[in-house]
N, C-alpha and C positions, 0 to 999 in steps of 0.2 A: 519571573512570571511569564516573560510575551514566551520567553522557549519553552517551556513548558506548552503553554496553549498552539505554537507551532508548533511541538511536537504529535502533541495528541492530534491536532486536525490534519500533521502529515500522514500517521499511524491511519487514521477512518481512511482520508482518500486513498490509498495505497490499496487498504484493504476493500475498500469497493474496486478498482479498479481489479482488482485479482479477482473479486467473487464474477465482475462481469465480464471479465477474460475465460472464466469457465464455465458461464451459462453462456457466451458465444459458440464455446467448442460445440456442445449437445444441442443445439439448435439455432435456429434460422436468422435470429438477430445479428444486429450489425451496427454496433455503436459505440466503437474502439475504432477508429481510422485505421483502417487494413484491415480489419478483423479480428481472428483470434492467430496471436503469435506470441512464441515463448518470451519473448522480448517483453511482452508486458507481463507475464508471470514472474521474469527474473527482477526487470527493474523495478515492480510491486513489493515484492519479498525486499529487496535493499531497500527501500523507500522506507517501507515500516519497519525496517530494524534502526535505520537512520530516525526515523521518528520516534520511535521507542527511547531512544539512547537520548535526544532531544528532551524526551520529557520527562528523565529521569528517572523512567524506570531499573535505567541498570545503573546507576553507583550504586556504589557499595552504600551500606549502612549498616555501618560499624562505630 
C-alpha cells in the first residue's frame, strides 16, 4: 500500500511539474528555479513513468 500511495503522489507531482514547465515557456512566470528548461520536461516524464510503475499501473494482470 505506502508504494502505491508513493507512486500515485510521484505520478501528480511530476505531472504538475511538466504542466508548469509549459505554462513557463508561453509566458512570463517564473516558478521552476531557472525557468523553463527541458531538464524539467525530461526528468517529469521519467518521474511519472517511475511513478506510474510504483503504483502499479503497469504489472501485468494476468
Amino acid at each position: 500500500m505506502p508504494n502505491r500511495i508513493f507512486g500515485w503522489s510521484l505520478f501528480w507531482a511530476s505531472l504538475a511539474v511538466v504542466v508548469v514547465n509549459w505554462i513557463e515557456e508561453f509566458s512570463d512566470l517564473e516558478v521552476l528555479p531557472g525557468g523553463h528548461s527541458v531538464f524539467y520536461l525530461a526528468g517529469g516524464i521519467l518521474a511519472a513513468v517511475i511513478g506510474l510503475w510504483r503504483a502499479g499501473v503497469m504489472d501485468a494482470k494476468s
